[in-house]
DRENLUMLO-731495 format. One record per residue: chain; y, z, x of N, C-alpha, C in turn; residue number from 1. Coordinates in steps of 0.1 Angstrom, whole numbers, always signed. Example, Ala and Ser with C-alpha at 12.3 -4.5 7.8 and 13.67 -1.06 7.14 Angstrom:
<node unit="A" n_c2="-57" n_c3="+78" n_c1="+132" ca_c2="-45" ca_c3="+78" ca_c1="+123" c_c2="-33" c_c3="+78" c_c1="+132" pos="1"/>
<node unit="A" n_c2="-22" n_c3="+71" n_c1="+128" ca_c2="-11" ca_c3="+71" ca_c1="+137" c_c2="+0" c_c3="+79" c_c1="+129" pos="2"/>
This chain:
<node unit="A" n_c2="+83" n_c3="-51" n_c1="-99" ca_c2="+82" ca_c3="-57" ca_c1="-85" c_c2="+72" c_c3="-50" c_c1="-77" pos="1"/>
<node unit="A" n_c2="+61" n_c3="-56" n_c1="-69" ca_c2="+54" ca_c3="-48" ca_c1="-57" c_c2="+60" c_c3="-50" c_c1="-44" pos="2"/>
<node unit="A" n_c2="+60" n_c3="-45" n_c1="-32" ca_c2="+61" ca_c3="-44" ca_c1="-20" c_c2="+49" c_c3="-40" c_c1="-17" pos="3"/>
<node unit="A" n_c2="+44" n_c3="-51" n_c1="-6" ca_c2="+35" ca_c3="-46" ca_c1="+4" c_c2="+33" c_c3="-38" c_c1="+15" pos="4"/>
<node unit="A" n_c2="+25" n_c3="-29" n_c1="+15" ca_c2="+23" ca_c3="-20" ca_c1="+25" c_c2="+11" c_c3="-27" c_c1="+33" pos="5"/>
<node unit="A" n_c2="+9" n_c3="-38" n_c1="+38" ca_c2="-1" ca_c3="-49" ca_c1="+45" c_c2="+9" c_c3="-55" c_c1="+53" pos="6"/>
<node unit="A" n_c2="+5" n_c3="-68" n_c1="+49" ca_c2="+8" ca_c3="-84" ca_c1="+51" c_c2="+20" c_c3="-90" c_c1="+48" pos="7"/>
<node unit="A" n_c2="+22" n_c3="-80" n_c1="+35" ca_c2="+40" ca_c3="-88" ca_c1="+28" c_c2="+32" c_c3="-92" c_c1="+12" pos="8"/>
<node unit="A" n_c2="+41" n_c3="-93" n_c1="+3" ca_c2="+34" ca_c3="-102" ca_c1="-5" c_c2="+48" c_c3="-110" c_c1="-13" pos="9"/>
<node unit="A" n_c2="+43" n_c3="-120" n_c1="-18" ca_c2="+55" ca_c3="-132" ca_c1="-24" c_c2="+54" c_c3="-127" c_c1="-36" pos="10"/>
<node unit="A" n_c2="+69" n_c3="-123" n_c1="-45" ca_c2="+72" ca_c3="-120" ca_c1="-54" c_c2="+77" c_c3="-134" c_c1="-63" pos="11"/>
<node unit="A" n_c2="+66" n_c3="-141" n_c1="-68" ca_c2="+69" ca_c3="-151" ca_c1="-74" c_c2="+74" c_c3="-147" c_c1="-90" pos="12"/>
<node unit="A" n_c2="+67" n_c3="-140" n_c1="-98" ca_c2="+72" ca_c3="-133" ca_c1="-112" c_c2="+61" c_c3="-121" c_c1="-108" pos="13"/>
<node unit="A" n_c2="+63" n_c3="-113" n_c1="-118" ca_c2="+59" ca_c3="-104" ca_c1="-118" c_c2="+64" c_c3="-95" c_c1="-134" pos="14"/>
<node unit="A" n_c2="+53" n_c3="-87" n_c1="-138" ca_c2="+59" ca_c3="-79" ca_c1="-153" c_c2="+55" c_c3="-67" c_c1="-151" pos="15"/>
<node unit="A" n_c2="+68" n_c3="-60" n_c1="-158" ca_c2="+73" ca_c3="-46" ca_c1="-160" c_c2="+67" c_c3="-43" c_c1="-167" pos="16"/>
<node unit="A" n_c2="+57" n_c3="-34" n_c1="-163" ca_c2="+48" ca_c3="-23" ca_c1="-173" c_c2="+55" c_c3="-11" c_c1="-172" pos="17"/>
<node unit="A" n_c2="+62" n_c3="-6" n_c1="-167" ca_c2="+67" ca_c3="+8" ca_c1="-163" c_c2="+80" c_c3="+6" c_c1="-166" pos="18"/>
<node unit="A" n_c2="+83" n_c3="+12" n_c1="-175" ca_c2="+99" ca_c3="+11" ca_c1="-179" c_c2="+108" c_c3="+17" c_c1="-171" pos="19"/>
<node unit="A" n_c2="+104" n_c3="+33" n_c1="-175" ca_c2="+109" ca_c3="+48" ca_c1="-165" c_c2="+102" c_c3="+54" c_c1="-167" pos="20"/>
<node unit="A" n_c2="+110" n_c3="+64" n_c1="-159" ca_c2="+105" ca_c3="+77" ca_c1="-156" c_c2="+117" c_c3="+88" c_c1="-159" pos="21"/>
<node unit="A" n_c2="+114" n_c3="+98" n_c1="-171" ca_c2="+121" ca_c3="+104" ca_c1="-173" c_c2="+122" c_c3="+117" c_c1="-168" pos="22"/>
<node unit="A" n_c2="+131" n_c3="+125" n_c1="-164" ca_c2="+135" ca_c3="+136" ca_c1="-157" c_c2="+147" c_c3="+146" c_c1="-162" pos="23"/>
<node unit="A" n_c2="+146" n_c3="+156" n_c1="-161" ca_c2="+157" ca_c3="+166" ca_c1="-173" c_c2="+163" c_c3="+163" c_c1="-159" pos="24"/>
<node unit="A" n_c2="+179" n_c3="+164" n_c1="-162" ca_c2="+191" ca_c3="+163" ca_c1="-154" c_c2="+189" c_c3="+173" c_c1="-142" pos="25"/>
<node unit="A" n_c2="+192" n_c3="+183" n_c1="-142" ca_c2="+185" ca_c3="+191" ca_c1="-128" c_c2="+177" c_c3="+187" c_c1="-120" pos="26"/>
<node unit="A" n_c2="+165" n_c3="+184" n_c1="-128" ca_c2="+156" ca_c3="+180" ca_c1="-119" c_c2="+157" c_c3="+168" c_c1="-112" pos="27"/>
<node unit="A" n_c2="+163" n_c3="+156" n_c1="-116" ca_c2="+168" ca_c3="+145" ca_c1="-111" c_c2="+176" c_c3="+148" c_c1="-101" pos="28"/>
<node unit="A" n_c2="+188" n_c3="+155" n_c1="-103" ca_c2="+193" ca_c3="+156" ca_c1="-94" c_c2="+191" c_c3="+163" c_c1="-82" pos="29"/>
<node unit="A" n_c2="+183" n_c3="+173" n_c1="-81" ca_c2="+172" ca_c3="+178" ca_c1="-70" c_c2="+165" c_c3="+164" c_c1="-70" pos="30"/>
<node unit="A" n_c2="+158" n_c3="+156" n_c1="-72" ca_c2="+149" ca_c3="+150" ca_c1="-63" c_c2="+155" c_c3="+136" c_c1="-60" pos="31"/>
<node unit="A" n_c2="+165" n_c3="+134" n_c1="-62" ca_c2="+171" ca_c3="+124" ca_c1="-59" c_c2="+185" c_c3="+125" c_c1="-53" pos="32"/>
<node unit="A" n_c2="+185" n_c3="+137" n_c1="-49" ca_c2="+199" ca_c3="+139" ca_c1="-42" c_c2="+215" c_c3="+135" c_c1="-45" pos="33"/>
<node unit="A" n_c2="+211" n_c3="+138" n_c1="-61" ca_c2="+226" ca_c3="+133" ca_c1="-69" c_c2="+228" c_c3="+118" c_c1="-64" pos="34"/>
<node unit="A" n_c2="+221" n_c3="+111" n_c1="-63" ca_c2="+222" ca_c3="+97" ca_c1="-65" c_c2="+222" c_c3="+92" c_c1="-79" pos="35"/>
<node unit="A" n_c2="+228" n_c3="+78" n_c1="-84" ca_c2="+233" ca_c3="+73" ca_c1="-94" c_c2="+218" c_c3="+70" c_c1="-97" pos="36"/>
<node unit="A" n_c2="+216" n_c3="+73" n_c1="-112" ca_c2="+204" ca_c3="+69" ca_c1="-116" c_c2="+201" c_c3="+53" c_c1="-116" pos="37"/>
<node unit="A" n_c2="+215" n_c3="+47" n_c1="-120" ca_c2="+214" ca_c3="+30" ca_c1="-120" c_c2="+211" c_c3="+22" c_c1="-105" pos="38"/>
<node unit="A" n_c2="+210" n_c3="+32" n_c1="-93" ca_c2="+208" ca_c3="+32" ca_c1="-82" c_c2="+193" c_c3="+28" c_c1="-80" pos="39"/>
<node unit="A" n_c2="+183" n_c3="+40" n_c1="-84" ca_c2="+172" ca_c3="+41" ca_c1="-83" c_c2="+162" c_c3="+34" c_c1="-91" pos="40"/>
<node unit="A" n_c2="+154" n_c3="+26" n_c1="-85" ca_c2="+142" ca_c3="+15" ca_c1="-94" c_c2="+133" c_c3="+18" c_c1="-86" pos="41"/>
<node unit="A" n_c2="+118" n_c3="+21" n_c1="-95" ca_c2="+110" ca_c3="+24" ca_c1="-92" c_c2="+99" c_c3="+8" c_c1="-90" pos="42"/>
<node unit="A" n_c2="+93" n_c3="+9" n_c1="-78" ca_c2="+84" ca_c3="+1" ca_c1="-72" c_c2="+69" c_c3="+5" c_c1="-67" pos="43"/>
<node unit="A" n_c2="+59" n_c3="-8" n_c1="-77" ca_c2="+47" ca_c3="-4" ca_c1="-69" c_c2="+44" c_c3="-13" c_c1="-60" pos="44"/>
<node unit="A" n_c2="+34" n_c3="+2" n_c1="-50" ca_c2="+32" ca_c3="-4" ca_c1="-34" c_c2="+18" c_c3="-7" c_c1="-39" pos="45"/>
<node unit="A" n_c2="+11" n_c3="-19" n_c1="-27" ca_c2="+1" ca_c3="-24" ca_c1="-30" c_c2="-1" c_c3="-25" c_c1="-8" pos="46"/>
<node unit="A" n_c2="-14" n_c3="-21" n_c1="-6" ca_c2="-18" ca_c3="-22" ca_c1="+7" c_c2="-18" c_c3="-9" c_c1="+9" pos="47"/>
<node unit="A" n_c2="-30" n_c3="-5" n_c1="+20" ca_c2="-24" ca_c3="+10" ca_c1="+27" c_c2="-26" c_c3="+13" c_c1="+45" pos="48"/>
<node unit="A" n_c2="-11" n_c3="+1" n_c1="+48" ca_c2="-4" ca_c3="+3" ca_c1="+60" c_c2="+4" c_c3="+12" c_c1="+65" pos="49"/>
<node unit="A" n_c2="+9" n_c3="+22" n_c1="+49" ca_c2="+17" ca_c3="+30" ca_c1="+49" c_c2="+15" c_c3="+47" c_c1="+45" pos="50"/>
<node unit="A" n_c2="-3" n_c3="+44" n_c1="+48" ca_c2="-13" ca_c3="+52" ca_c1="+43" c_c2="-10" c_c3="+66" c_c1="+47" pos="51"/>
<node unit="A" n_c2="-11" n_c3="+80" n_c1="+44" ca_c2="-9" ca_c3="+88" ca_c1="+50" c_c2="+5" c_c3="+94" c_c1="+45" pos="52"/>
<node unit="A" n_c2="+14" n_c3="+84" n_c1="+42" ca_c2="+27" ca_c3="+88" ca_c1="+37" c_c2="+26" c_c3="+84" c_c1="+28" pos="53"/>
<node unit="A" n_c2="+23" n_c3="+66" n_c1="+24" ca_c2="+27" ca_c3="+64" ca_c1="+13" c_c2="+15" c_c3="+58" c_c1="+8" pos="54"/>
<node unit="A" n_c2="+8" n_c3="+58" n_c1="-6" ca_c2="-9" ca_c3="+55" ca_c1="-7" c_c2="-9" c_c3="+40" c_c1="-17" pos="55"/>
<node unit="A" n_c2="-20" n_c3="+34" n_c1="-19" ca_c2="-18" ca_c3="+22" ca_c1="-24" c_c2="-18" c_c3="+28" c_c1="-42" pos="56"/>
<node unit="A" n_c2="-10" n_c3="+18" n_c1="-46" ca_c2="-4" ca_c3="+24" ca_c1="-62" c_c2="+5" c_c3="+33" c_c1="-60" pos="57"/>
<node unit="A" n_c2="+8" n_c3="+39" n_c1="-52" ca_c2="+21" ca_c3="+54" ca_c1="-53" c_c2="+29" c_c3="+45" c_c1="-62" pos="58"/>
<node unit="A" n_c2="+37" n_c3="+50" n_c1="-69" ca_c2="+49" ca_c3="+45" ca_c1="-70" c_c2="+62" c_c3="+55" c_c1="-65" pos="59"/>
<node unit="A" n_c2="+70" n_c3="+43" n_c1="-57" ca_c2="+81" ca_c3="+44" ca_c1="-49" c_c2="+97" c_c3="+45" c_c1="-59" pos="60"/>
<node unit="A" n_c2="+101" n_c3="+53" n_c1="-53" ca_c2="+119" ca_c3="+55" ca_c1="-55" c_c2="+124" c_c3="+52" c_c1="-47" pos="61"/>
<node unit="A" n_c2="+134" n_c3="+41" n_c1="-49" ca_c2="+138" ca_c3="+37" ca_c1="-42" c_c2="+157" c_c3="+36" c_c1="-43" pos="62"/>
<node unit="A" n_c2="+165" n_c3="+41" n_c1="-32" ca_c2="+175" ca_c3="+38" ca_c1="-38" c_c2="+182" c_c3="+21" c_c1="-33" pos="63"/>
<node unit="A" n_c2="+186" n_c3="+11" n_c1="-45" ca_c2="+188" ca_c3="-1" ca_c1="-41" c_c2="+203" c_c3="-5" c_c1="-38" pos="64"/>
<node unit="A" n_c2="+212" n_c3="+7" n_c1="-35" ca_c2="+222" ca_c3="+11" ca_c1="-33" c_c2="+226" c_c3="+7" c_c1="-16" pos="65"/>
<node unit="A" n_c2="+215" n_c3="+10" n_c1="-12" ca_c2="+216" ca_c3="+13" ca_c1="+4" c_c2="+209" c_c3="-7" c_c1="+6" pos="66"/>
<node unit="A" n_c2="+216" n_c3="-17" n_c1="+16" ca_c2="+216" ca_c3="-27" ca_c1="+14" c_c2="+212" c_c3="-34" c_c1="+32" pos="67"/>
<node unit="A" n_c2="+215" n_c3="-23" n_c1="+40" ca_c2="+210" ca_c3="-25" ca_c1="+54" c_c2="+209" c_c3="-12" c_c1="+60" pos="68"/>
<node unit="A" n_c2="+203" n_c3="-14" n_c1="+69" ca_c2="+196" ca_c3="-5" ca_c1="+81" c_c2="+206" c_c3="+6" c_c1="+79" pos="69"/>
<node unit="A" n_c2="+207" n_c3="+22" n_c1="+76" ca_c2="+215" ca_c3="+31" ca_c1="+80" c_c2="+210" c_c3="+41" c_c1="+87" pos="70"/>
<node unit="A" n_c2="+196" n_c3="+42" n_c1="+95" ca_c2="+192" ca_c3="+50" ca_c1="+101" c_c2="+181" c_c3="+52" c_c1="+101" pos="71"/>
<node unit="A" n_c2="+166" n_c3="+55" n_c1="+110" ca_c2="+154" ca_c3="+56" ca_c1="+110" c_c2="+151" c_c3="+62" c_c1="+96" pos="72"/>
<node unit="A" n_c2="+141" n_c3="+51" n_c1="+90" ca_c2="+135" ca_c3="+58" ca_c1="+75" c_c2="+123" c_c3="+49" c_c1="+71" pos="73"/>
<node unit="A" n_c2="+119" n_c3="+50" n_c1="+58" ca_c2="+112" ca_c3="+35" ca_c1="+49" c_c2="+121" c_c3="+28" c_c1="+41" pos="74"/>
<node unit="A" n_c2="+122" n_c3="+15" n_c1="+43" ca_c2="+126" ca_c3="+10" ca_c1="+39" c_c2="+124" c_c3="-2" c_c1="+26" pos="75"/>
<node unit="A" n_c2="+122" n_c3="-7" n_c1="+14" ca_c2="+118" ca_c3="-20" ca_c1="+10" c_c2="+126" c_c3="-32" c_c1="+15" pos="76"/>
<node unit="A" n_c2="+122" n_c3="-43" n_c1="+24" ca_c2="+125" ca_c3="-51" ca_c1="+27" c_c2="+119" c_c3="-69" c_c1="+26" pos="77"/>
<node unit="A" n_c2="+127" n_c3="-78" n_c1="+23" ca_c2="+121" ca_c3="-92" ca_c1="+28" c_c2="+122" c_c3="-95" c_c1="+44" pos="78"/>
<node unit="A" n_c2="+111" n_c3="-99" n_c1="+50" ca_c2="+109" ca_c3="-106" ca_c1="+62" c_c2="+108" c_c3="-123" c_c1="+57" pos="79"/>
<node unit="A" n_c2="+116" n_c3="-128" n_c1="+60" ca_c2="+118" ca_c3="-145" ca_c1="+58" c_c2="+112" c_c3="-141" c_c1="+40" pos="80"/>
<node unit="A" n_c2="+102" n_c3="-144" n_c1="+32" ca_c2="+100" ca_c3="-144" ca_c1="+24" c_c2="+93" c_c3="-133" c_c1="+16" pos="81"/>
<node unit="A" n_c2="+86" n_c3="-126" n_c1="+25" ca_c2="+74" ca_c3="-119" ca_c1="+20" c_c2="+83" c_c3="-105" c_c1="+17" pos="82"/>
<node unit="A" n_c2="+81" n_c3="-97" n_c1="+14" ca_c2="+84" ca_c3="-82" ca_c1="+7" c_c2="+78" c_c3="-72" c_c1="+10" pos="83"/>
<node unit="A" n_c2="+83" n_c3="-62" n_c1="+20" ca_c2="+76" ca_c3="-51" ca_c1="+29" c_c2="+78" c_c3="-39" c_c1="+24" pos="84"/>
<node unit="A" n_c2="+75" n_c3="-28" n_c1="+27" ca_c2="+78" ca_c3="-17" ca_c1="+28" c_c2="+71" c_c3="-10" c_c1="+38" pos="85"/>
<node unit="A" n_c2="+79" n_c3="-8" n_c1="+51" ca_c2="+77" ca_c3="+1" ca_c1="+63" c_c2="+86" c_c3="+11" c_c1="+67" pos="86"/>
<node unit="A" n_c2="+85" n_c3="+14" n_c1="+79" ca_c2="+91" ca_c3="+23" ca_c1="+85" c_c2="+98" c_c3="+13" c_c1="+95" pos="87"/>
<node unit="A" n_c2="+115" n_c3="+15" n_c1="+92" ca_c2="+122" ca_c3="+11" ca_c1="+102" c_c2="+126" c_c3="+21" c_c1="+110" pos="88"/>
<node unit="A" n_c2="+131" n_c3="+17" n_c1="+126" ca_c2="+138" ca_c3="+23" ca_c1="+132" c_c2="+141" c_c3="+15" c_c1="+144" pos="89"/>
<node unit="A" n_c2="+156" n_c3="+15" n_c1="+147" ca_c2="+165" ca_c3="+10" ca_c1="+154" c_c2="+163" c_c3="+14" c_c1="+171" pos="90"/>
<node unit="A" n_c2="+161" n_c3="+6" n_c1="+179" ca_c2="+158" ca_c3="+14" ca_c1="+192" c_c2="+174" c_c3="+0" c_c1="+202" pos="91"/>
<node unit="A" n_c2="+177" n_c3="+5" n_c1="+212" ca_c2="+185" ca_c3="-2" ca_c1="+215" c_c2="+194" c_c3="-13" c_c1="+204" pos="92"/>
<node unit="A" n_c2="+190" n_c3="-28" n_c1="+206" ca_c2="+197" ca_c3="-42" ca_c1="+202" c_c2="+181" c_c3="-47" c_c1="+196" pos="93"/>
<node unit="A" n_c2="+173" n_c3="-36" n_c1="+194" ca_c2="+159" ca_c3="-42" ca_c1="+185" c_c2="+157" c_c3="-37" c_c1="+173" pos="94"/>
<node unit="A" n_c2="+149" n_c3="-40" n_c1="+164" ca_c2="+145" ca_c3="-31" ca_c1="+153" c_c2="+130" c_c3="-27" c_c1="+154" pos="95"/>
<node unit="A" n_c2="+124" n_c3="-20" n_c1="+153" ca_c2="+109" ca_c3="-16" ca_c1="+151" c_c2="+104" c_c3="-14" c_c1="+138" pos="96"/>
<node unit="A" n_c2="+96" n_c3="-24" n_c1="+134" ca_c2="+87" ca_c3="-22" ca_c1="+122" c_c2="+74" c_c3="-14" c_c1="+123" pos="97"/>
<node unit="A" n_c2="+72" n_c3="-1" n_c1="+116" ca_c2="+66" ca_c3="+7" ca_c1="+119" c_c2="+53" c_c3="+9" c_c1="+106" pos="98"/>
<node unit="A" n_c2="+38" n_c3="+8" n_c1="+110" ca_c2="+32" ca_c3="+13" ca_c1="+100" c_c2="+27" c_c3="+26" c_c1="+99" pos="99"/>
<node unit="A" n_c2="+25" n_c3="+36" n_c1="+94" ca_c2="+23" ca_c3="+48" ca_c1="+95" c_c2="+7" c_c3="+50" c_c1="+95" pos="100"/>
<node unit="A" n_c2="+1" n_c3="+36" n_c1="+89" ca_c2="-14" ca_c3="+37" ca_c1="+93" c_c2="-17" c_c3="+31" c_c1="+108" pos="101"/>
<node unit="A" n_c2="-23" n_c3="+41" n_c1="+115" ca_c2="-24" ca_c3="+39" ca_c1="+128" c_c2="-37" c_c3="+25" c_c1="+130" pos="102"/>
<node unit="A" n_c2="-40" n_c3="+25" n_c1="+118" ca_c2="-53" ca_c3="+13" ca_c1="+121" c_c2="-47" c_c3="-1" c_c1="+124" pos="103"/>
<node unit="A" n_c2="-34" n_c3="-6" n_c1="+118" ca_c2="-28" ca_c3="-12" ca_c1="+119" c_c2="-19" c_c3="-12" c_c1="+132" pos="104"/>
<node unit="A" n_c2="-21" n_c3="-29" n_c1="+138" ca_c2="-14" ca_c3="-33" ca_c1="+146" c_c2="+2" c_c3="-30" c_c1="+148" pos="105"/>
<node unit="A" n_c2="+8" n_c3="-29" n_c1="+158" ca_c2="+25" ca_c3="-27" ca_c1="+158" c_c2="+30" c_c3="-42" c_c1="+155" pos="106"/>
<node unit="A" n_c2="+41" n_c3="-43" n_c1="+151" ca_c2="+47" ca_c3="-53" ca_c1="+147" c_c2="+55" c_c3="-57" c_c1="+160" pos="107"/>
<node unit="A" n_c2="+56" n_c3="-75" n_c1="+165" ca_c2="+65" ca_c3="-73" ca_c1="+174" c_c2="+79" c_c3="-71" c_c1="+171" pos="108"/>
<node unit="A" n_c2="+88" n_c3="-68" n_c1="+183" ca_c2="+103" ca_c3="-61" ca_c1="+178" c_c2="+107" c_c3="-71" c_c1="+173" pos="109"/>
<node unit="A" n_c2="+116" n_c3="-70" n_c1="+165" ca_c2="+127" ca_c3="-78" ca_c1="+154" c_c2="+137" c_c3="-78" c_c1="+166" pos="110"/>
<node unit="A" n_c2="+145" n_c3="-88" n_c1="+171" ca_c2="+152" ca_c3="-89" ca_c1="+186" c_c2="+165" c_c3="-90" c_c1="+178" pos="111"/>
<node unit="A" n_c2="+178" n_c3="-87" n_c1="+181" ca_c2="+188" ca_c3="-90" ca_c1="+174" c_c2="+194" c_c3="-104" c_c1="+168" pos="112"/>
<node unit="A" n_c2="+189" n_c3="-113" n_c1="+178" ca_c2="+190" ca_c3="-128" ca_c1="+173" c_c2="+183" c_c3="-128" c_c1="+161" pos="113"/>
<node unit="A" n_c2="+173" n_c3="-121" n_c1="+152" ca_c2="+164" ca_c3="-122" ca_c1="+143" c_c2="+169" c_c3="-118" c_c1="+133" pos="114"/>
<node unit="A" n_c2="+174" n_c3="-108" n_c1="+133" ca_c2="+178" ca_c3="-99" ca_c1="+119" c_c2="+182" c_c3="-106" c_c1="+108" pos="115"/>
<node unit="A" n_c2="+185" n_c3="-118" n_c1="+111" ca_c2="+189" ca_c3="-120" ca_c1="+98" c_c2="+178" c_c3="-127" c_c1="+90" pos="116"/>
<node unit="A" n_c2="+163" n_c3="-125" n_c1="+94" ca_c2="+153" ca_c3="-127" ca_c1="+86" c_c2="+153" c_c3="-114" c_c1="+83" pos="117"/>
<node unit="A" n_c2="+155" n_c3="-103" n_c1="+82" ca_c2="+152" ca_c3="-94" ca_c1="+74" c_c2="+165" c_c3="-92" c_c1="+65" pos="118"/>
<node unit="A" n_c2="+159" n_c3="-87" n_c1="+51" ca_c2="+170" ca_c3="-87" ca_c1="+48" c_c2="+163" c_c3="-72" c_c1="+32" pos="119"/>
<node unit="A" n_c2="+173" n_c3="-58" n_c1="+36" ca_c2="+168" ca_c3="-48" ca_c1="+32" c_c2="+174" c_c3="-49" c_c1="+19" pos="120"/>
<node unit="A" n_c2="+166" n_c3="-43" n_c1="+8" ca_c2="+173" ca_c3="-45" ca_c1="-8" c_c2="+170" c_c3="-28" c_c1="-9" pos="121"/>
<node unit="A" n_c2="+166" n_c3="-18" n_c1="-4" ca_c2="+166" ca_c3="-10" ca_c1="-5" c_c2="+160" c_c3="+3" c_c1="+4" pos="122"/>
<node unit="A" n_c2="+164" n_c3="+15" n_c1="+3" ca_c2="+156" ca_c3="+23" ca_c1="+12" c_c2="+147" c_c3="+36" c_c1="+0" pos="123"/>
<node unit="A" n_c2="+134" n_c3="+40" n_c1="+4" ca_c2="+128" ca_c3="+44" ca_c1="+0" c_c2="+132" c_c3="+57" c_c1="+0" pos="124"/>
<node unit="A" n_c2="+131" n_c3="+65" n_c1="-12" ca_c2="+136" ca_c3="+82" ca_c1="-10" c_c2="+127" c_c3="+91" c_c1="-13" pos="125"/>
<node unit="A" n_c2="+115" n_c3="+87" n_c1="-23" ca_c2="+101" ca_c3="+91" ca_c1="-26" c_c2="+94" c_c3="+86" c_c1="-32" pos="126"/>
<node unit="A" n_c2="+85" n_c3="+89" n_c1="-33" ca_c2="+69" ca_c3="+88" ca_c1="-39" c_c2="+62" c_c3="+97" c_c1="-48" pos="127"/>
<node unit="A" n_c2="+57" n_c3="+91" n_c1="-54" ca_c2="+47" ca_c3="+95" ca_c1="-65" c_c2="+35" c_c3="+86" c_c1="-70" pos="128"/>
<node unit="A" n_c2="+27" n_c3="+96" n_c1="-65" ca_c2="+12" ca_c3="+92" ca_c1="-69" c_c2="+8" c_c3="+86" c_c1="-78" pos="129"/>
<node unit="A" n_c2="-2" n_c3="+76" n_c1="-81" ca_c2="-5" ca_c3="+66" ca_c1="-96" c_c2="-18" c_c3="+69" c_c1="-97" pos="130"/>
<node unit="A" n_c2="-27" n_c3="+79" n_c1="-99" ca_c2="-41" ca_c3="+79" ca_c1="-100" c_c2="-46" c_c3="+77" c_c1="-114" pos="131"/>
<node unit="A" n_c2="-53" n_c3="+67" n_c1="-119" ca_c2="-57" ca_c3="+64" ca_c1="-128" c_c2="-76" c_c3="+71" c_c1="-126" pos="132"/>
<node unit="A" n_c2="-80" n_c3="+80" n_c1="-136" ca_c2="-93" ca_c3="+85" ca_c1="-139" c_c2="-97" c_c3="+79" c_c1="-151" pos="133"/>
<node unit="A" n_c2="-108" n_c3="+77" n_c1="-153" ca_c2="-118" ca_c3="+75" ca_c1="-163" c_c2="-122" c_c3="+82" c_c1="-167" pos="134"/>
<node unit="A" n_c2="-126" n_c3="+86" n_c1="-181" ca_c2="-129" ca_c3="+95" ca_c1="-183" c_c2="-136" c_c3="+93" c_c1="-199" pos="135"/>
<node unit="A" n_c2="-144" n_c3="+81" n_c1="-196" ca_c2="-153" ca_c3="+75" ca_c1="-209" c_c2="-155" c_c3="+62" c_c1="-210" pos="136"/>
């Protein structure tokens, strides 16, 4: 699956080249905070609205455990159709969609009457870099 760090993008099909990522038990458990490994699926980002934090290709961890808003973070989310990945944060009875690339416009508020176009399948916990070099 991708999430957009842009525009959104429509997840019509899409194929799994990336199976896993493997990790000796310690180490998982440090970087994922003893979260359930069946929890965590890894996602590539495509766009760089999230530039600065999060880069175009990173691949994202995500835990898909967490299913609505629990507190200012990044989240992967659908807006009506399309497939995001921003920075939420809760301000009064609004939501703020946030891009971390300042080049990019602010999003207007998500009003509470709205919310139920969004609808979060997960919240982001880290990142890792995808640099592909050539080298012949």
């Amino acid at each position: 699956m991708a999430v957009s760090a842009g525009p959104g993008v429509i997840n019509q099909e899409f194929v799994e080249i990336l199976h896993s990522v493997e990790y000796a038990p310690t180490e998982a458990r440090h970087m994922f905070d003893g979260r359930k490994a069946e929890n965590i699926r890894i996602i590539n980002v495509r766009g760089d609205s999230m530039s600065g934090t999060i880069e175009p290709g990173d691949l994202l961890f995500v835990d898909i455990s967490v299913k609505s808003f629990d507190g200012d973070g990044i989240y992967a989310f659908l807006y009506d159709e399309t497939a995001h990945v921003k920075r939420l944060q809760k301000m009064k009875d609004k939501l703020l969609v946030i891009s971390d690339n300042k080049s990019y416009a602010a999003w207007d508020p998500i009003e509470k009457d709205e919310m139920n176009r969004v609808f979060v399948f997960g919240k982001v916990i880290g990142s890792m870099p995808q640099t592909y070099r050539k080298h012949g």
